[in-house]
MILUMTOR-565068 format. One record per residue: residue number from 1; residue in one letter; x negated, y negated, z of N, C-alpha, C, O, CB in turn. Coordinates in steps of 0.02 Angstrom, whole numbers, plus 50000, padded with zeros to 5 digits. Glycine has a CB too. Example, Ala and Ser with C-alpha at 12.3 -4.5 7.8 and 13.67 -1.06 7.14 Angstrom:
PAZA   resi   resn    n_xx    n_yy    n_zz   ca_xx   ca_yy   ca_zz    c_xx    c_yy    c_zz    o_xx    o_yy    o_zz   cb_xx   cb_yy   cb_zz
PAZA      1      A   49340   50284   50390   49385   50225   50390   49340   50165   50390   49288   50166   50423   49435   50224   50452
PAZA      2      S   49358   50112   50354   49316   50053   50357   49355   49998   50394   49330   49943   50402   49296   50030   50286
END
This chain:
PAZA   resi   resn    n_xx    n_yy    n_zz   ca_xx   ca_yy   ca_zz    c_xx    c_yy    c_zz    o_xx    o_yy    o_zz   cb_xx   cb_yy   cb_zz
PAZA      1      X   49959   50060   50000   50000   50000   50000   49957   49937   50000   49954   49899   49952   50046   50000   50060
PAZA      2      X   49932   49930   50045   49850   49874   50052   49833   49887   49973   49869   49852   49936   49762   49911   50121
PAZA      3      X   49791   49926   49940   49783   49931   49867   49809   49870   49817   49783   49824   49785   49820   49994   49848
PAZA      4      X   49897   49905   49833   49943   49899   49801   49973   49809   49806   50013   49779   49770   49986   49957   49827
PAZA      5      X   49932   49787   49867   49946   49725   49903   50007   49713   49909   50034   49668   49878   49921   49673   49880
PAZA      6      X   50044   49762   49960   50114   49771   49975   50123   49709   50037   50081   49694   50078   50131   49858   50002
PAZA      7      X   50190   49680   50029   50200   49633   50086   50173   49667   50155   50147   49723   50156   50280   49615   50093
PAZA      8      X   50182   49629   50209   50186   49689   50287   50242   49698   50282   50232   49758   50274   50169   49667   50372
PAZA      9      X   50322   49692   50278   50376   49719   50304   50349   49752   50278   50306   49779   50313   50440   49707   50302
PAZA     10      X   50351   49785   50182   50352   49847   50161   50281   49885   50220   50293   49931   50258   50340   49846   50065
PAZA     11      X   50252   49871   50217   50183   49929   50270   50226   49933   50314   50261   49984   50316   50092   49898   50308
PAZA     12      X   50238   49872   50370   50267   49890   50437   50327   49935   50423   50342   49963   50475   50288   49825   50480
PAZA     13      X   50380   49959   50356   50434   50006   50367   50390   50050   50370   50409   50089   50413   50492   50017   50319
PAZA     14      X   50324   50072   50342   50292   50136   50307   50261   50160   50362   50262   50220   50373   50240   50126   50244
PAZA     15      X   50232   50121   50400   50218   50134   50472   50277   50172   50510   50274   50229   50532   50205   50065   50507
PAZA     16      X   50310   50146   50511   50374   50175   50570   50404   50233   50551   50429   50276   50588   50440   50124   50582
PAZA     17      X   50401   50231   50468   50412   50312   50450   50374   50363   50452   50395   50421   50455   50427   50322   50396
PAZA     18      X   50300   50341   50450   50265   50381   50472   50261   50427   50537   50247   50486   50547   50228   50355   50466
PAZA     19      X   50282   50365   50582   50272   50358   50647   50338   50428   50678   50339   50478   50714   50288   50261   50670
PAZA     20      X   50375   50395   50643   50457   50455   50637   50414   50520   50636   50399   50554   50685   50524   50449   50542
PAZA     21      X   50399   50531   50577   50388   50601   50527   50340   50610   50584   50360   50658   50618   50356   50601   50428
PAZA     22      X   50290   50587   50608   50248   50638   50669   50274   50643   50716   50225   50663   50748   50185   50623   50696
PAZA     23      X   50319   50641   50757   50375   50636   50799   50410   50681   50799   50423   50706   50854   50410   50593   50791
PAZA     24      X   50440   50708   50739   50464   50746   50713   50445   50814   50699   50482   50863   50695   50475   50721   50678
PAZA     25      X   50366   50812   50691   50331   50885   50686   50300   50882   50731   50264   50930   50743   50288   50909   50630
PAZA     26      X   50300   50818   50785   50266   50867   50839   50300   50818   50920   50274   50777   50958   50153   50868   50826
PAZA     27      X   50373   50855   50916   50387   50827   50984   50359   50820   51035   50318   50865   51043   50421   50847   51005
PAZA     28      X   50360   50780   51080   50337   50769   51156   50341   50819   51188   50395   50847   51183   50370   50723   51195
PAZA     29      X   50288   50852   51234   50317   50895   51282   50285   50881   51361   50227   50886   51381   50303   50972   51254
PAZA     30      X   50353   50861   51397   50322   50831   51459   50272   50861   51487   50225   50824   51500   50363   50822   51507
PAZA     31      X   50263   50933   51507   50239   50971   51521   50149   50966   51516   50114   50989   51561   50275   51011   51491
PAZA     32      X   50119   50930   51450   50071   50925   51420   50048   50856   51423   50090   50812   51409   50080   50950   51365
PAZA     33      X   49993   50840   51437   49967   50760   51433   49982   50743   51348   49984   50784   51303   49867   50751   51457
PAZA     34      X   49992   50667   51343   50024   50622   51317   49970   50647   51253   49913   50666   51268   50029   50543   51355
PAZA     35      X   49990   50647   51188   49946   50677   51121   49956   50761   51130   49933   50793   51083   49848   50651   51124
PAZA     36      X   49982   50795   51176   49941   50841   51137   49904   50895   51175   49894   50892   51236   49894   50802   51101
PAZA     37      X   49881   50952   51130   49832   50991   51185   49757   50920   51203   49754   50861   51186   49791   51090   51131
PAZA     38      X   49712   50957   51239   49664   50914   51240   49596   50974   51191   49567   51026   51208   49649   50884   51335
PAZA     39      X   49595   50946   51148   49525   50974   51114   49467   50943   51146   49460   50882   51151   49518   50957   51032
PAZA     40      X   49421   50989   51170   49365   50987   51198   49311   51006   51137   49302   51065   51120   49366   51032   51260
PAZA     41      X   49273   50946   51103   49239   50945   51057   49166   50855   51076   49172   50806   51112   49307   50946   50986
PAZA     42      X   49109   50877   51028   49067   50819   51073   49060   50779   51023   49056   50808   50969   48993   50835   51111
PAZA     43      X   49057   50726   51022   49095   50662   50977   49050   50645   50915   48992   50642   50936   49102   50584   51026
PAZA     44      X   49052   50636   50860   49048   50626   50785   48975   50609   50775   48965   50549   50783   49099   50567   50756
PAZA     45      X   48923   50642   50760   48845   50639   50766   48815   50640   50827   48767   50606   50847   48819   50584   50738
PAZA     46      X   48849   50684   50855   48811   50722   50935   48816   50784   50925   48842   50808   50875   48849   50710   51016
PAZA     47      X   48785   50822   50983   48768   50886   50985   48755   50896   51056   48752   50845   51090   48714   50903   50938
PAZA     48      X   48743   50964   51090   48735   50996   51129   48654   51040   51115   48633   51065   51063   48800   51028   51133
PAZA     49      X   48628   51038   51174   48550   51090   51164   48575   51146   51215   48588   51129   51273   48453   51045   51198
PAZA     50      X   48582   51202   51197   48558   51253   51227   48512   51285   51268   48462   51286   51232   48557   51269   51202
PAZA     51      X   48493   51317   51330   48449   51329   51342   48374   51335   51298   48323   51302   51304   48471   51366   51365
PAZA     52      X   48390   51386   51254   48331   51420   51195   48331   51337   51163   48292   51295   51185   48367   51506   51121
PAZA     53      X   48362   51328   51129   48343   51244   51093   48317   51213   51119   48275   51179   51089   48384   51197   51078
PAZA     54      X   48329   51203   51214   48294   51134   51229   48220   51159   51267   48180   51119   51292   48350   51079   51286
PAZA     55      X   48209   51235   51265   48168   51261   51282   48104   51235   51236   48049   51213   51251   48188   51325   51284
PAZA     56      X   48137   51246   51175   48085   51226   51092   48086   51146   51093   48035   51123   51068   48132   51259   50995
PAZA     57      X   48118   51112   51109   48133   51036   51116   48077   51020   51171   48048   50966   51173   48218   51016   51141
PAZA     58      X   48065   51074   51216   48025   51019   51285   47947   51040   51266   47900   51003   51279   48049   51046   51393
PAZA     59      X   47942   51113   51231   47866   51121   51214   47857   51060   51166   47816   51016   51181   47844   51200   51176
PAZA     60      X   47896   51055   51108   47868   51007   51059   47849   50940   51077   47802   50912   51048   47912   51000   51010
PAZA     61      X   47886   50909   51130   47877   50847   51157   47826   50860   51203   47793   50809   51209   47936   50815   51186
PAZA     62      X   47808   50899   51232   47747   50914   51288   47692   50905   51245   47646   50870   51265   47743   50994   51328
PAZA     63      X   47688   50939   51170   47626   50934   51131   47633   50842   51114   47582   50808   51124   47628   50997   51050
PAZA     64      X   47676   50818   51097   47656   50770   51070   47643   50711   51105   47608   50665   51082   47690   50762   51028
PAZA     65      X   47679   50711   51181   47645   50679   51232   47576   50691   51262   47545   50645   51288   47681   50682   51274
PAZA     66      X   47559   50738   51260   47482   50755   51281   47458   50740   51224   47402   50719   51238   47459   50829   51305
PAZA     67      X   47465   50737   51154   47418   50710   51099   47427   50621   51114   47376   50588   51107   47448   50739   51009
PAZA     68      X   47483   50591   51131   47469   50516   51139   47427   50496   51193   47396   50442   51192   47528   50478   51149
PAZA     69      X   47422   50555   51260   47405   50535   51327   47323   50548   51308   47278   50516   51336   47444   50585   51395
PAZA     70      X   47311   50597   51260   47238   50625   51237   47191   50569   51218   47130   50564   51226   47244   50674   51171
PAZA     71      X   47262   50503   51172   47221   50452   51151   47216   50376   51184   47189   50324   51164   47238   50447   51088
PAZA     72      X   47250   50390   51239   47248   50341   51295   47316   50298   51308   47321   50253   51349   47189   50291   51281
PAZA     73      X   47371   50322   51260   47428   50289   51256   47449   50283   51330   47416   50315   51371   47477   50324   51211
PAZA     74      X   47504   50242   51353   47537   50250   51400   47604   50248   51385   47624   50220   51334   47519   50212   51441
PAZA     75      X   47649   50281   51431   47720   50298   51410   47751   50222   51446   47710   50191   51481   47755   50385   51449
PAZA     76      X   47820   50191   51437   47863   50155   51460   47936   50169   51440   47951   50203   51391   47842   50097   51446
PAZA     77      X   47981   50141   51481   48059   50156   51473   48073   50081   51481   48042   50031   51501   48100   50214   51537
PAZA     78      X   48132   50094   51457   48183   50037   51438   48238   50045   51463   48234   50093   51501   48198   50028   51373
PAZA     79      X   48300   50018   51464   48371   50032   51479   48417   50030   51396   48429   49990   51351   48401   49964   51543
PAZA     80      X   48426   50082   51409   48476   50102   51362   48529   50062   51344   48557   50071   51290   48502   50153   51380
PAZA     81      X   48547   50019   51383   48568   49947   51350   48566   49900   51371   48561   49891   51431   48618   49936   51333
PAZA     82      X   48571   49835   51312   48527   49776   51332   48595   49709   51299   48647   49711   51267   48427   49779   51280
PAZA     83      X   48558   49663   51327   48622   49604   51300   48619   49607   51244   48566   49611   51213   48621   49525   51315
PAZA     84      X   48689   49605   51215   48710   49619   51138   48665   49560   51105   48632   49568   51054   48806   49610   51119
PAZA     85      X   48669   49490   51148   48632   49441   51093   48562   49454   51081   48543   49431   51027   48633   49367   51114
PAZA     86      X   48510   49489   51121   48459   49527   51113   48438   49555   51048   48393   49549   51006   48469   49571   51150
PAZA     87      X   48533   49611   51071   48512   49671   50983   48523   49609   50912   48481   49587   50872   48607   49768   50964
PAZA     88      X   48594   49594   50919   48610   49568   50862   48547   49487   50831   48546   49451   50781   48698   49549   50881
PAZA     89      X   48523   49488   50866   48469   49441   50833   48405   49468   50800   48365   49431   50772   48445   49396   50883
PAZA     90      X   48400   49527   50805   48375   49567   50772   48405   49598   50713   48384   49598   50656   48361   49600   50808
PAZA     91      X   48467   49628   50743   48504   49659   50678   48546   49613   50624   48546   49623   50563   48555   49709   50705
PAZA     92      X   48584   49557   50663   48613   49519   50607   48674   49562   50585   48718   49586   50620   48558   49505   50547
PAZA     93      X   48665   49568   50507   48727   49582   50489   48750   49662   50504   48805   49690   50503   48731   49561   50416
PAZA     94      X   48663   49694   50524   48684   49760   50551   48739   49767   50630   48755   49819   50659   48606   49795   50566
PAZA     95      X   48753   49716   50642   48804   49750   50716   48850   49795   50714   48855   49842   50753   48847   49704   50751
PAZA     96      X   48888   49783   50664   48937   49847   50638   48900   49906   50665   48942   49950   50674   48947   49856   50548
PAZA     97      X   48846   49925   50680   48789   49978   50679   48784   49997   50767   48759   50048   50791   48703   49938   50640
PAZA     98      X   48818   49934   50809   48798   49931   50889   48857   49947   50913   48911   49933   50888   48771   49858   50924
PAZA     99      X   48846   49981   50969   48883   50025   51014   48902   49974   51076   48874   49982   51130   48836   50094   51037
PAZA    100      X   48959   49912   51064   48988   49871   51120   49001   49910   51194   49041   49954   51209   49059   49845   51092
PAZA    101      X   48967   49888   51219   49007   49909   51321   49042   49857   51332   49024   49801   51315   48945   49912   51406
PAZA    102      X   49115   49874   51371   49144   49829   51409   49100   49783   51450   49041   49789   51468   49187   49861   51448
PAZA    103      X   49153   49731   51460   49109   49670   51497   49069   49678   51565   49102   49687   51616   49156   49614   51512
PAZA    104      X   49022   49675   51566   48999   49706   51635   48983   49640   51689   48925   49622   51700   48922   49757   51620
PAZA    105      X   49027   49615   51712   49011   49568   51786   49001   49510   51722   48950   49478   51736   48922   49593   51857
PAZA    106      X   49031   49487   51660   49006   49422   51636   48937   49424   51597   48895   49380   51597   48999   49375   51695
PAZA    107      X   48934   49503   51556   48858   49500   51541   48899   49546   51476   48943   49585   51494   48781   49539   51607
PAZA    108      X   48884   49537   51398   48926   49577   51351   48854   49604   51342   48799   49577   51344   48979   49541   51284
PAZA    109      X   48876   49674   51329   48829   49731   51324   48838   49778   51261   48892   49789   51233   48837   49772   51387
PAZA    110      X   48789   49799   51246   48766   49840   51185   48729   49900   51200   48686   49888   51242   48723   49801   51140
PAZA    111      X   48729   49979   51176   48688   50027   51198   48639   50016   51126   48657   50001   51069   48728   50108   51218
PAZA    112      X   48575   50031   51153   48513   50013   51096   48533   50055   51047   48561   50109   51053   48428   50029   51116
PAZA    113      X   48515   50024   50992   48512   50062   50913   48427   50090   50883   48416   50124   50833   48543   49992   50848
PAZA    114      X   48386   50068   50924   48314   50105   50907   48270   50088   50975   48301   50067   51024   48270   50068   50828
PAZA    115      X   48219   50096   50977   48168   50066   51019   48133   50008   50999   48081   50001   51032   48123   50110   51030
PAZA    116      X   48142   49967   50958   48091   49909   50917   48104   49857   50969   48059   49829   51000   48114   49880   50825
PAZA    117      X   48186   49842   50982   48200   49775   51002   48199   49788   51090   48191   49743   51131   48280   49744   50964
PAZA    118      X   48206   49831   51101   48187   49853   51192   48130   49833   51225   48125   49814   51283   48178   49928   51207
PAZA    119      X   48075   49842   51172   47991   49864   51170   47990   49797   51155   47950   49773   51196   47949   49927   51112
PAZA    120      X   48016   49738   51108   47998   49676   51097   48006   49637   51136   47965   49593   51149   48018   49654   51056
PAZA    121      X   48077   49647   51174   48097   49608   51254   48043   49636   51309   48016   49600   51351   48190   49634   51287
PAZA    122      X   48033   49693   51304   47966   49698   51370   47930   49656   51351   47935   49604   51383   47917   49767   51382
PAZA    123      X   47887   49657   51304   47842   49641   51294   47812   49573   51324   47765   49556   51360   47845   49648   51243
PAZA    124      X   47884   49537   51277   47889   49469   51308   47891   49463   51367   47856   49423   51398   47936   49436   51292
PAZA    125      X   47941   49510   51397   47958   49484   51486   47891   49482   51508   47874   49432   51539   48007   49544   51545
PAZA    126      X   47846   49530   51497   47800   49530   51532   47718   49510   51518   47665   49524   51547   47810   49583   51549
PAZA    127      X   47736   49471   51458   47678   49440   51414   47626   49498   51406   47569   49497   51428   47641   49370   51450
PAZA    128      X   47649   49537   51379   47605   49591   51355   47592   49579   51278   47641   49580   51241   47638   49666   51368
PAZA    129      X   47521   49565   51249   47511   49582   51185   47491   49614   51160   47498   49615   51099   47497   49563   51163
PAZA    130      X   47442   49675   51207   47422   49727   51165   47403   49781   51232   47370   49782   51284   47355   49702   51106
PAZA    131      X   47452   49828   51187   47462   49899   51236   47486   49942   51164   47520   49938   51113   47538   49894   51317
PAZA    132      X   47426   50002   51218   47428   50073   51174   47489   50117   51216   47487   50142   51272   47339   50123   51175
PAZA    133      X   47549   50115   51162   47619   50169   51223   47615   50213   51170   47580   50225   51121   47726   50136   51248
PAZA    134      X   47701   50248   51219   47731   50293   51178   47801   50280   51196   47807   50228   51227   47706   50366   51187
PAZA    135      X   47854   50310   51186   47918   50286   51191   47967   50325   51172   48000   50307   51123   47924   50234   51162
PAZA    136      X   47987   50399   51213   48005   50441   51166   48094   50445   51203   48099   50478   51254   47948   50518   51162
PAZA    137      X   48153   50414   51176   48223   50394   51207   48252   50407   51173   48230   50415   51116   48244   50338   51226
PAZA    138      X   48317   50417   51188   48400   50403   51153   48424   50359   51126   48453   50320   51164   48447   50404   51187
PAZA    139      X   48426   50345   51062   48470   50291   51029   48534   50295   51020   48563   50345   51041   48453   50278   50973
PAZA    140      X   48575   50240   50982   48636   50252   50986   48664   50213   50934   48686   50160   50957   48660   50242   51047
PAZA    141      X   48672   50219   50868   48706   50225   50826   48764   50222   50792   48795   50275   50801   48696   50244   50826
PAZA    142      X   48797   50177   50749   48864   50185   50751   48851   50200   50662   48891   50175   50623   48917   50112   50787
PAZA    143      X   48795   50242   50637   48805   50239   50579   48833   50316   50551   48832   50366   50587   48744   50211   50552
PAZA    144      X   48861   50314   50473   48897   50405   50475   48824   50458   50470   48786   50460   50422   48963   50427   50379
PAZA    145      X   48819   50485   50511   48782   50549   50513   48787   50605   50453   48841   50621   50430   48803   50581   50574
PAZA    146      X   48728   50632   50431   48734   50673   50393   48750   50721   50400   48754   50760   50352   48704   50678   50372
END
């Protein structure tokens, strides 16, 4: 309909018939929380490690941290999220790409999308210009996964 550049009444009837027709194939049942069964599934470019997987996951990272520690690197952490105006001055028109948190105490929040802009705010905070790290974390992504 959008395509078609249909007024909104016409969408808003098309909506409500829709809205009917699932209603219709799938009545309410008090009995059951509101939607539905609950599918227990882990959300759209995530995954789960297994014992055996994260077994192979912790040797591989053990080798490659002892090869950075071999060459004098030092490790540091970050917080997994940082003020959105932080990310998005980096990313720009990438935000579509950032993972919004509710408002926290008056502070709008973002979960990091790489390690570049985490590692650039240390840096600064702490007038560091030259350090040998490593940095091995969780990002967070809002892009489609392959």
């Amino acid at each position: 309909l959008k395509a078609e550049k249909a007024s909104k009444d016409v969408i808003d009837e098309a909506v409500e018939k829709l809205k009917a027709l699932k209603l219709e194939l799938n009545p309410p049942n008090p009995s059951q929380p509101q939607g539905g069964k609950l599918i227990l599934k882990t959300a759209k470019g995530t995954r789960d490690y297994q014992p055996p997987q994260m077994a192979v996951r912790e040797k591989v990272f053990a080798k490659i941290v002892n090869t950075f520690k071999r060459h004098g690197a030092e490790t540091i952490d970050t917080p997994v999220f940082e003020l959105k105006d932080v990310l998005t001055g980096k990313y720009g028109e990438d935000s579509k790409l950032i993972y919004d948190l509710a408002d926290q105490g008056g502070e709008i929040l973002a979960l990091r999308y790489d390690l570049t802009v985490p590692f650039a705010r240390y840096c600064a905070m702490n007038k560091i210009s030259n350090i040998k790290r490593y940095h091995m974390a969780k990002v967070y992504r809002r892009d489609n996964p392959a």
